[in-house]
Structure formats: C-alpha cells, structure tokens
C-alpha positions as CSV (number, residue, x, y, z in Angstrom):
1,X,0.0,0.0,0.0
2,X,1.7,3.4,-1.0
3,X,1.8,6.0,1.8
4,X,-0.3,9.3,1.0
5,X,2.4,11.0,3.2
6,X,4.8,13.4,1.6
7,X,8.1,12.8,1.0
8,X,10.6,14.3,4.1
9,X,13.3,16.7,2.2
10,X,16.2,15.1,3.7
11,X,15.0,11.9,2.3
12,X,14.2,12.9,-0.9
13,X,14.0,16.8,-2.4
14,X,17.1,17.8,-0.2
15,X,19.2,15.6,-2.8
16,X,17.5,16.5,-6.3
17,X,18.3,20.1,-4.5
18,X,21.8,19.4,-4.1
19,X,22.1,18.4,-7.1
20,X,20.3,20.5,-9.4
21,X,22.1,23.5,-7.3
22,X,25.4,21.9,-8.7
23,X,24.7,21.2,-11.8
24,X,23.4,24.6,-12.6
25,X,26.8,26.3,-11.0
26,X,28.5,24.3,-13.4
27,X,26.1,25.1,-16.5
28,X,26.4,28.3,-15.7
29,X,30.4,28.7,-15.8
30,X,30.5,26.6,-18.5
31,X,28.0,29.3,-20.2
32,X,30.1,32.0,-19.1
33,X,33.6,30.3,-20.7
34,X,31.2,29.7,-23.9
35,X,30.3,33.4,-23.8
36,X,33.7,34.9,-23.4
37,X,35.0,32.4,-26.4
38,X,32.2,33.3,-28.4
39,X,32.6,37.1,-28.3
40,X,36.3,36.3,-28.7
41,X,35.6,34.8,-32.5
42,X,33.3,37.5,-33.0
43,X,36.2,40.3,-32.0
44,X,38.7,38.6,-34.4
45,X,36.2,38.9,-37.5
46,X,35.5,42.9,-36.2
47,X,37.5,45.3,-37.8
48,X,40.3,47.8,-36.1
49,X,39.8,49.0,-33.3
50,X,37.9,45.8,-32.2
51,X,40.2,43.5,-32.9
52,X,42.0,44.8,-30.2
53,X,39.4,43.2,-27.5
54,X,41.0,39.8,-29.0
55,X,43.4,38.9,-26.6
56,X,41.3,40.3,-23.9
57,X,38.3,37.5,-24.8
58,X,40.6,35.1,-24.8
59,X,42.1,35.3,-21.7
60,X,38.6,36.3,-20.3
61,X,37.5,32.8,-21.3
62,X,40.5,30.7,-20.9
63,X,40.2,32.5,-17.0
64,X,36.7,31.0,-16.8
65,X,37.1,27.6,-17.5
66,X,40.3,27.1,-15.6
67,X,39.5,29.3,-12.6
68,X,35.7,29.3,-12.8
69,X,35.3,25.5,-13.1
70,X,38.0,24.7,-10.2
71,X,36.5,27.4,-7.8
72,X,33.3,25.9,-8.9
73,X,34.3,22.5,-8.1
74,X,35.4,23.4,-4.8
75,X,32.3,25.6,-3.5
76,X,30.3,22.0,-4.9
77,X,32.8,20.2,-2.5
78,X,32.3,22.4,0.3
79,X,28.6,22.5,-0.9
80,X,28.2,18.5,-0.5
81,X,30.2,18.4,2.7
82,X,28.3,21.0,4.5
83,X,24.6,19.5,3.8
84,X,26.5,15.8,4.4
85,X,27.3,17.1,7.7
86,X,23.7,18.5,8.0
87,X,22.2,15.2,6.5
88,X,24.1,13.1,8.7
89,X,23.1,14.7,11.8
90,X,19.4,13.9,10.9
91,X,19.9,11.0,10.1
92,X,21.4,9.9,13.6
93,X,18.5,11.4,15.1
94,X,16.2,9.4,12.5
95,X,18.4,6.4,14.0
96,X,18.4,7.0,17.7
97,X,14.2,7.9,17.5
98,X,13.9,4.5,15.1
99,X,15.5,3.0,17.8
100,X,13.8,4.3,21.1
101,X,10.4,3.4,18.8
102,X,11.4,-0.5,18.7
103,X,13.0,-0.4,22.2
104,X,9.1,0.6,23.3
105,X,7.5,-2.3,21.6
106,X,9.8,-4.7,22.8
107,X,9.7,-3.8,26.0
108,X,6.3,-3.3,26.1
109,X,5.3,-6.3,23.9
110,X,3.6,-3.9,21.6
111,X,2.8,-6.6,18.6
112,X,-0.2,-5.8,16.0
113,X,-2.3,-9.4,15.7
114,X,-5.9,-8.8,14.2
115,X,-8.7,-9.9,16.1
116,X,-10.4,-11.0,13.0
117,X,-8.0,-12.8,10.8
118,X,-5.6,-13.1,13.1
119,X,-2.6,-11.8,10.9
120,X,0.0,-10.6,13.1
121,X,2.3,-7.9,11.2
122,X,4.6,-5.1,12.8
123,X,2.0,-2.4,12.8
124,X,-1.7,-1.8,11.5
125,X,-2.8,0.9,9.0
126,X,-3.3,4.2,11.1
127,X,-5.7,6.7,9.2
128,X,-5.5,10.6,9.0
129,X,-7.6,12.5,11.8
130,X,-7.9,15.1,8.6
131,X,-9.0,13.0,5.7
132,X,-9.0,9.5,6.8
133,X,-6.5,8.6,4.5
134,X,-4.0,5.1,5.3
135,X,-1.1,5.0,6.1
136,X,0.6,1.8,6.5
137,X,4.2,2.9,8.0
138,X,3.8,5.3,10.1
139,X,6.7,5.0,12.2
140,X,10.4,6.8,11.8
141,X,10.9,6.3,8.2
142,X,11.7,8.9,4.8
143,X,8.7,10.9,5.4
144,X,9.4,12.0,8.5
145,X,11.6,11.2,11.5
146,X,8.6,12.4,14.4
147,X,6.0,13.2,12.3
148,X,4.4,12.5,8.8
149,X,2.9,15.2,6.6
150,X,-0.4,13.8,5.4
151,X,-1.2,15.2,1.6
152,X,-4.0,16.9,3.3
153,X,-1.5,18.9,5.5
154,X,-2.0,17.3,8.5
155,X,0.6,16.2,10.8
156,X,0.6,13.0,12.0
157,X,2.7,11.5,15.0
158,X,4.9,8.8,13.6
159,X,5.7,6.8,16.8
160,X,4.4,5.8,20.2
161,X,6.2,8.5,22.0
162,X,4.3,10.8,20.3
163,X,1.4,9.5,20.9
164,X,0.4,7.7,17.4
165,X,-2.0,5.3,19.1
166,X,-4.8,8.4,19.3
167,X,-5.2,7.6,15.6
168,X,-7.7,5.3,14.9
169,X,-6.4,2.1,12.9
170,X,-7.6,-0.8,10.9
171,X,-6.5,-4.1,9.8
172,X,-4.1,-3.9,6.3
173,X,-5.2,-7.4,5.3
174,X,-8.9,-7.5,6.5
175,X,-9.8,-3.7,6.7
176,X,-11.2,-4.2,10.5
177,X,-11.4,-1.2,12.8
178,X,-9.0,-2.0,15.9
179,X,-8.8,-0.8,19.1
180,X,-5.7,1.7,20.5
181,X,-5.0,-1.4,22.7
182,X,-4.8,-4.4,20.0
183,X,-1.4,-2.4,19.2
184,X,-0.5,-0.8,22.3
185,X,-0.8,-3.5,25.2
186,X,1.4,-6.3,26.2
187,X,-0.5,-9.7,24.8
188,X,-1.3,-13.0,25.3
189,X,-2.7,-15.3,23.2
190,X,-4.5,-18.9,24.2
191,X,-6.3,-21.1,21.8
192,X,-8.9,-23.3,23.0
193,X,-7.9,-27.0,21.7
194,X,-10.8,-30.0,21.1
195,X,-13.5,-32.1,19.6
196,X,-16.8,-31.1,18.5
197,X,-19.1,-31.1,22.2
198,X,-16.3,-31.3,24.7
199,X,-17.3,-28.0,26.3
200,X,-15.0,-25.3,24.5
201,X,-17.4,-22.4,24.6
202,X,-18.8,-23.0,28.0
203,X,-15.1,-23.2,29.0
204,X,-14.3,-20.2,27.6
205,X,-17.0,-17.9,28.8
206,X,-16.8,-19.2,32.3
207,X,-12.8,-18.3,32.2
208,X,-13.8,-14.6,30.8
209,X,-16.9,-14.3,33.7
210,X,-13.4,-15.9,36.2
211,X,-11.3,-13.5,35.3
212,X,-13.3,-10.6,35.5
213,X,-14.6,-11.1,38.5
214,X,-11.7,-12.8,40.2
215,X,-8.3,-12.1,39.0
216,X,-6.3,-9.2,39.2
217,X,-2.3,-8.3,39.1
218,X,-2.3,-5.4,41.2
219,X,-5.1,-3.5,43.0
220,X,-6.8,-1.1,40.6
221,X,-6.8,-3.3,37.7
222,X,-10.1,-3.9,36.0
223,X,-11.3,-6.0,32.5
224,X,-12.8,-5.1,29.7
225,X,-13.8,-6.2,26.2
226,X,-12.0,-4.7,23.3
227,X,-14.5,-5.7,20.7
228,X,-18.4,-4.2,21.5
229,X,-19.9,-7.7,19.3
230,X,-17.6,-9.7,21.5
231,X,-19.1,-8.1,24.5
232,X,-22.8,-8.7,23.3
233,X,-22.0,-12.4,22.7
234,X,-20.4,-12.7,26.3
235,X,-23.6,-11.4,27.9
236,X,-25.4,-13.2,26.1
237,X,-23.9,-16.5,26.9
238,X,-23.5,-15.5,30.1
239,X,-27.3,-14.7,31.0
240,X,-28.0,-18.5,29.0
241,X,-25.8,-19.9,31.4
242,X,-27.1,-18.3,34.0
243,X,-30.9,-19.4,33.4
244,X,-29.3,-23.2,33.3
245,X,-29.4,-23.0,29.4
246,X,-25.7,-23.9,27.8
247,X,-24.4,-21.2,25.6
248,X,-25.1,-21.4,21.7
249,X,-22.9,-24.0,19.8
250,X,-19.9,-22.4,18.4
251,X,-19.9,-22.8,14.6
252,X,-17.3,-20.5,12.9
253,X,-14.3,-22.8,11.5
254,X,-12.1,-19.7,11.7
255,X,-13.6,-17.9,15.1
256,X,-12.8,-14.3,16.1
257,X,-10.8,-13.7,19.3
258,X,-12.1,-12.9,22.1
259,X,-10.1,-10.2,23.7
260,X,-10.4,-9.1,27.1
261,X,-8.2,-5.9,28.5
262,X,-6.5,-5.9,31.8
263,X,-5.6,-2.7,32.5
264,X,-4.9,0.3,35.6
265,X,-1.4,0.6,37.6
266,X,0.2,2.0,35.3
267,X,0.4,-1.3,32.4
268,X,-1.9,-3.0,30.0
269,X,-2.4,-6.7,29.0
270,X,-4.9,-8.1,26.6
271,X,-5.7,-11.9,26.8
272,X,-6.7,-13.7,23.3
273,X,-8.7,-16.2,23.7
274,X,-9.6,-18.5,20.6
275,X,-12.5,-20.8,20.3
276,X,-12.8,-22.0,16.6
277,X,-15.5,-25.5,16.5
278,X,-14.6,-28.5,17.1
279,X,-15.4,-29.6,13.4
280,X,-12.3,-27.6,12.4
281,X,-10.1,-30.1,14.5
282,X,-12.0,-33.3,12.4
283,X,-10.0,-32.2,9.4
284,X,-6.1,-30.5,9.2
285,X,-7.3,-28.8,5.9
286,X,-9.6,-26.5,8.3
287,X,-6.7,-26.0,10.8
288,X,-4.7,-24.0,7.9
289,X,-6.4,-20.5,8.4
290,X,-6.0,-21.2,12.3
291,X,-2.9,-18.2,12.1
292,X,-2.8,-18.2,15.8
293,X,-1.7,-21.4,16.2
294,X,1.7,-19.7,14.8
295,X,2.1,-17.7,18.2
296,X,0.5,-19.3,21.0
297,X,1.6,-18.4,25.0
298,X,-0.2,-21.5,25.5
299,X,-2.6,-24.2,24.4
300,X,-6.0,-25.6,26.3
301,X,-6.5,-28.9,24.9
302,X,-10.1,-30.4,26.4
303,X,-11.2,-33.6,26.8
304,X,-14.4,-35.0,26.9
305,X,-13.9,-38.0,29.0
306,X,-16.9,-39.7,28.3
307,X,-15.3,-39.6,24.1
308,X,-12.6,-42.5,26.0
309,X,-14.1,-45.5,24.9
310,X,-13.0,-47.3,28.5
311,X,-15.2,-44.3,30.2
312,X,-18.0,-44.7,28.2
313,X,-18.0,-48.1,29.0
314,X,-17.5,-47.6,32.8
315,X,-20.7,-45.3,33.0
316,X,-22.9,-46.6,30.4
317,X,-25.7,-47.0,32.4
318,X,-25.1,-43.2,33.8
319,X,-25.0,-42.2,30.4
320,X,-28.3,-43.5,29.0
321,X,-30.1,-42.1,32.4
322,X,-28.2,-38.7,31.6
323,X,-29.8,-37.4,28.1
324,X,-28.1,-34.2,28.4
325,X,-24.7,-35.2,28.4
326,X,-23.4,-35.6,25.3
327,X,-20.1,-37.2,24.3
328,X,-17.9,-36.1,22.2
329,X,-17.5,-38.4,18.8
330,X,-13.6,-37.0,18.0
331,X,-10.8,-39.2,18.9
332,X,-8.2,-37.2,20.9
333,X,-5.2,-38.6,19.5
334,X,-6.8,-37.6,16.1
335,X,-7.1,-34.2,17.4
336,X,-4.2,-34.0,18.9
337,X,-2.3,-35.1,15.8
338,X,-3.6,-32.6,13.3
339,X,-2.9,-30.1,16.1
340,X,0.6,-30.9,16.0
341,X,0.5,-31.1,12.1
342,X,-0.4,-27.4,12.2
343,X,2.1,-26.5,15.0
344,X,5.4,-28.0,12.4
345,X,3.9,-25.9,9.6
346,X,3.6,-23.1,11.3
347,X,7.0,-23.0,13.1
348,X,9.1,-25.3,11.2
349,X,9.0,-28.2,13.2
350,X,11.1,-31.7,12.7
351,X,8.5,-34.5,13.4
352,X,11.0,-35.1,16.6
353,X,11.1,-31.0,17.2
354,X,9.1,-30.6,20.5
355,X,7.0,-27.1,20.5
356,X,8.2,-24.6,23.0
357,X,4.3,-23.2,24.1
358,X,3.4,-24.8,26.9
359,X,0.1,-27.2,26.8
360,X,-2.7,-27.5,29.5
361,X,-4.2,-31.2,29.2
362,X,-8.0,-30.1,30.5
363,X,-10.3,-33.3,31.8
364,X,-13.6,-31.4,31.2
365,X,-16.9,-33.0,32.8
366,X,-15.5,-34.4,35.8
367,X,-19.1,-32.7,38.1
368,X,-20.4,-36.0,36.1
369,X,-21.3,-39.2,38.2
370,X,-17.9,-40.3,40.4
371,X,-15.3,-39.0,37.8
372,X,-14.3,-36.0,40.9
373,X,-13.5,-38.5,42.9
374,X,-11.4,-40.4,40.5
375,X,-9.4,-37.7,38.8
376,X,-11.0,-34.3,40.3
377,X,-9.8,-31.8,43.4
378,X,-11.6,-34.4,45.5
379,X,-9.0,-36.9,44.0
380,X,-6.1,-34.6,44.5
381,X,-7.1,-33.1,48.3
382,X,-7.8,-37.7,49.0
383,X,-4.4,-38.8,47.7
384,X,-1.4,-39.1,49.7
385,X,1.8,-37.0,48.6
386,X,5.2,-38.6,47.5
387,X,8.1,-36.9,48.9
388,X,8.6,-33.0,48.2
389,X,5.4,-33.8,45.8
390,X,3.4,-30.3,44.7
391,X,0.1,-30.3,44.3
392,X,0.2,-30.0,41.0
393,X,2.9,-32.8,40.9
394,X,0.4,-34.7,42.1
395,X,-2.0,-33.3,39.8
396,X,-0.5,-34.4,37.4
397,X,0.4,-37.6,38.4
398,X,-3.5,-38.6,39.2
399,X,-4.8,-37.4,35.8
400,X,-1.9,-38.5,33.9
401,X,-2.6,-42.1,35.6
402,X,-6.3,-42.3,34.7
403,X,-5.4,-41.2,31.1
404,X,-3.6,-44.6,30.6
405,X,-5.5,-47.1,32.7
406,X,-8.2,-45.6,30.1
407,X,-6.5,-46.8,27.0
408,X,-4.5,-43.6,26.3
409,X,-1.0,-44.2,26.9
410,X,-0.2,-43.2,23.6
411,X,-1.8,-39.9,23.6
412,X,0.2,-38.9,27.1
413,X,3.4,-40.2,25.3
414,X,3.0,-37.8,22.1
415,X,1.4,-34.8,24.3
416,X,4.5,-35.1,26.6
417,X,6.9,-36.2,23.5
418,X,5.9,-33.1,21.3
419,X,5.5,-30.4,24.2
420,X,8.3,-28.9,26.3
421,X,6.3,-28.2,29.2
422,X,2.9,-29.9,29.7
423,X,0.4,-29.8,33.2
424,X,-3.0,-32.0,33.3
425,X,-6.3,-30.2,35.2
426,X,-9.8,-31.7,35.8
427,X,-12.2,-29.2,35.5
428,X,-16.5,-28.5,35.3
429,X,-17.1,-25.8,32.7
430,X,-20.9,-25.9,33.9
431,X,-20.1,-27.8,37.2
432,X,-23.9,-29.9,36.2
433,X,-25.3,-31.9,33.5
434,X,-27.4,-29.7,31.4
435,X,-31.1,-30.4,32.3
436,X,-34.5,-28.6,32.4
437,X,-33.6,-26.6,35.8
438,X,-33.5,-23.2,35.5
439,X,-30.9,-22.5,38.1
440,X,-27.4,-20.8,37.2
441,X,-24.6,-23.5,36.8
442,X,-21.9,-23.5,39.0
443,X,-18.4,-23.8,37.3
444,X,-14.9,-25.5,38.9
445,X,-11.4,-24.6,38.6
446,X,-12.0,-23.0,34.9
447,X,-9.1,-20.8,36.1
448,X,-6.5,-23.3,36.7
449,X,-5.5,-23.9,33.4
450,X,-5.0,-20.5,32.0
451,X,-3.4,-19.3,34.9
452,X,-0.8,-21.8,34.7
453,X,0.1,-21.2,31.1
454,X,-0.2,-17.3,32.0
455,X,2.5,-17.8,34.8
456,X,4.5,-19.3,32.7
457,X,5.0,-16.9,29.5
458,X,5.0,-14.2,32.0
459,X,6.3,-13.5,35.5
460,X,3.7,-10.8,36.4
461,X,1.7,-13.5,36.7
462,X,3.0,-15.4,39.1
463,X,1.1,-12.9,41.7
464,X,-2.1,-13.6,40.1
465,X,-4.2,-15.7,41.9
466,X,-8.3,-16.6,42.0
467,X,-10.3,-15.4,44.6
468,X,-11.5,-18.9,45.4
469,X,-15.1,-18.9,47.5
C-alpha cells in the first residue's frame, strides 16, 4: 500500500536540491567560458579597433574555464560536505528515535495481531484525523523522522512517543477497525484445543466471567472487552448460562478472538482467547487458516472423558439415564495429531522438534457421576503425597494415571513427547449436567489452566491468583 504521506526533504528533495544546485553552477560557468569564447571569435572577424578586444576575450574565457570550473568544483565540494554534515546529523537522530520506537514495543510487547483474521504484522494501518487517509508505516521512516505530513496537510505522529496510538487504525489485510490497545498493550494469546461437544465455549465464557470477576495483578486493575460484538456475545452467553441454558454451539471454523483488556497501575495486558469449533479439528485442511496457532503463550487442549471408549464403558448406564450429556465423537489422538501437524507448519517443526508453548491437558466433565473422585480436586485433596510432591505434581500424576488405565497411553506419550512443558487439570465448565432446571450453573477450577500457562509466558503473573469462595 503506498503512503499518501509526503516525502521528508532530507529523504528525498534535499538531494534533487543538491544536485540541481550543482549542476546549474556548473552550466552556468561553463556558459560563461562559452560566452567569453564566443565574443572572442566575433572580436577577431571585427574590424580595427575591435580586434583589439581579441586577446582580452581570450584570456577572459580561458580564465573562466580554468578558474571558474575549479573554484566551482570546490564551493560544490564544500557544498556536498556542508549538507552531508547537516544530513548526517538527521539521520542519527532518524536512527536514535527509530530505535527508542522498537525499544518501546519490545519492552512493552507492543505486537499488532488482528482480532479478525488473526494476521499478526509489525503495525496496522493508522488513518488521517484530517481526511481519513491510510497509512501503513507510520513509524520513523523517509517521510518523516517524528511526524508525517499527510497530503491533506495534517501532521501526524509517527511513533508511540508521540502518541500515534490516538489515531484510529484498521487491519491492512482485513480492513477491521482496531482498538488503541490491539497495538498498544502487552498480549497473550491462548487457543482453546478439542472435539466437537467437549465443552469449549462453555469453557471459555466461564474463564472470561473468572477473570473478571476474580483475578487481578495489582489492586486497581479492572477487565474489559476490546471488541463491543464480543461483549454482546459474552452477555449473552452469560445470561444463557445463568438461566441453566448452555451457551449457543460455536460454529465458525475460523472464530474471532475474544479479547479481554486488563488494564490500571500503570500497564496494559490483553488476553486472546480463541474458540474455533470442534469440526475444524476433524479435518487438518480447516486447521490452515487457524494463524494463531503460529504464536500461542499457551494451548488448552479439552477432553471429553466420556469420548474415552474405557469411560463410556464404565458409566454406560449413567449415560443413558443422563440425556443431556453428550459425548464427544472426535478421537483425541486424532485431534491431537492434526494439532501438532499445524504446530510444524507453522514453526518449522522436525516430526521429533518438540513445541516450545506450553500445553494445559484439560479433563472437562468431571461434576459428572464419580469421575471428581477419581481424577478431580476431590481426587487430588484424598491422595497421599510422595516426597517433596506439589500439588500439581500430584496433579498431574493422578490425571496422567487415569489417562492410561483408560487406553491412552499413547496420547500422554506424544502430548508429553511433542510439548516442552505440559500440566493435566480436571475441570467442570458448567459444574452440572445440562437439564431442564433453570438455576445458574456453577463452574470448577475453569481458572486453573489459564493461569498456569499465564505464569509461565510471564512473571507478572505469578502474583495472580483466583479469589476462590
């Protein structure tokens, strides 16, 4: 996209200056020696006394080309060093403001990802306060150093220490309007992993309603949404949920993200949350849009535990008595697989390359029949410790445990195999079986997962803790 910003001078006129300045100090003594020769011819066809301006011509000319053309040469000299020295001096400034500008969004974290098609580029396309024109660079660059001159004649900031994020913005691939803070806040970005019916989107809008009630990094802080249609579905769902009704199925292959602001004390984070349906994980084709599986802080992969053919056995009596609980038909190693299909693609992965994002192994479901007991914080509070064993050591070791005795050794195996750093959670995304009650479900340890994979992409957060009840 060409910038409808004009051109600085130093970047651009200041040399067709320089050199037209030049070259016309040289046309012009070179005119002058062509004039003295020429009257010089015209005295030697003259008659007496005319002839006598001859030699004078002569020298006159000579004079100018010798003289002329080497004082001319060295005023161009002089010329080009002087506006080097001028040039140069704006250009270290261009340098050290370049500079502070990507020291800022490094420190901060300031990265442009689109909330819509999830492209993630160095900066959006900022638009004119005066005409609404784009511009896609404006940062220190040839049309300015600290500001831009829009065509229009307005000046625009051209980095965040100007201010630049009161412009509004917009997406260069997908043209949507953004929010100061989808460029201007430290991010973090979590997809949510799984089958079709294992409880994504109830997961994910209890973790939103969980952190916005509950969680906080210093006191002050509040949430918000960044997107007003992301809002509207939230309350939406919400109030559902709230009624005993489960949220609306989530159908878009490609979802948008929800993005929640934390912000006050003095910083800004935004959490990305992504929640594309589980039909997109029954086929890697669909995965291919997924771009933000390319930067993840950290993946939520839920189970259904009742899509284990061992647990469906187990409780199959439960399960016919229990019409609203419906089991997932995907096969987690399938899912898990074309997960990690998408994960090489998009980083480059050997098939023995392990990915570096950490990955929370969520048992979703667990308020169903005994499964608390078995594998739940009922489970974990019941068991004894090994030596200097952590809670979530032992966790992890109770989960990780039933996983196998239920036919899935391979599946831990790859998810540990593949993944650097990996944690296993139980958790109730409606904390009851869906039925005709109209009283508000009661979630369990939703926040668990996310704050683990929070903690560890980011040491802010290991002062982050749920308000438990």
């Amino acid at each position: 996209m060409p910038s409808p910003a004009v051109k600085s001078y130093f970047f651009g006129k200041g040399y067709t200056d320089l050199r037209d300045t030049i070259a016309e100090a040289w046309q012009r003594t070179l005119l002058s020696s062509r004039d003295s020769f020429r009257r010089c011819g015209e005295a030697a066809e003259d008659e007496w006394p005319g002839k006598l301006l001859l030699a004078f011509w002569l020298a006159s000319g000579l004079s100018i080309f010798v003289f002329g053309l080497a004082v001319t040469a060295v005023l161009s000299l002089m010329h080009v060093l002087i506006l080097g020295a001028v040039f140069l001096v704006i250009y270290l400034a261009f340098m050290v403001v370049r500079g502070m500008e990507q020291a800022v969004l490094l420190v901060r974290r300031f990265i442009f990802v689109c909330p819509s098609c999830h492209t993630r580029l160095p900066l959006p396309v900022y638009l004119c306060d005066g005409c609404g024109a784009a511009h896609p660079r404006l940062i220190p660059s040839e049309f300015g150093i600290m500001r831009h001159r829009c065509r229009c004649g307005r000046h625009l900031p051209a980095t965040v220490i100007l201010n630049r994020g009161r412009l509004k913005s917009k997406c260069p691939e997908c043209g949507t309007l953004l929010a100061r803070e989808h460029m201007e806040a430290k991010k973090h970005f979590i997809p949510i992993v799984g089958g079709p019916s294992v409880g994504k989107s109830v997961y994910m809008f209890e973790l939103c309603r969980k952190m916005r009630e509950t969680v906080s990094l210093a006191p002050g802080m509040t949430w918000r949404f960044l997107d007003a249609n992301t809002e509207r579905l939230y309350n939406q769902a919400i109030r559902r949920m709230d009624s005993g009704q489960p949220p609306d199925k989530t159908s878009a292959i490609l979802p948008r993200a929800f993005d929640l602001l934390l912000e006050g004390a003095g910083q800004r984070q935004a959490l990305y949350l992504y929640d594309p349906a589980g039909e997109a994980f029954l086929d890697t084709a669909n995965l291919t849009a997924h771009k933000f599986l390319g930067y993840p802080s950290g993946i939520v992969f839920i189970i259904d535990p009742f899509s284990l053919q061992a647990v469906r056995e187990q409780y199959r009596t439960e399960l016919a008595d229990t019409p609203g609980l419906r089991p997932s038909s995907a096969s987690i190693e399938d899912t898990l697989t074309r997960l990690i299909n998408v994960l090489e693609a998009q980083f480059g992965l050997g098939p023995r390359d392990r990915v570096k994002a950490p990955i929370a192994v969520v048992i979703n479901k667990v308020d169903a029949f005994d499964l608390d007991a078995q594998i739940g914080e009922v489970a974990v509070q019941k068991t004894a410790a090994q030596p200097d064993e952590s809670m979530e050591q032992r966790r992890n070791r109770i989960i990780r445990a039933s996983l196998i005795k239920w036919g899935q050794a391979n599946f831990v195996q790859r998810v540990e195999g593949r993944f650097t750093t990996v944690a296993y959670f139980s958790v109730s995304a409606l904390g009851r079986s869906p039925d005709r009650m109209t009283r508000a479900f009661e979630p369990r340890n939703v926040l668990d997962p996310a704050l683990w994979i929070l903690r560890h992409c980011d040491q802010s957060w290991q002062r982050a803790a749920p308000v438990r009840p």
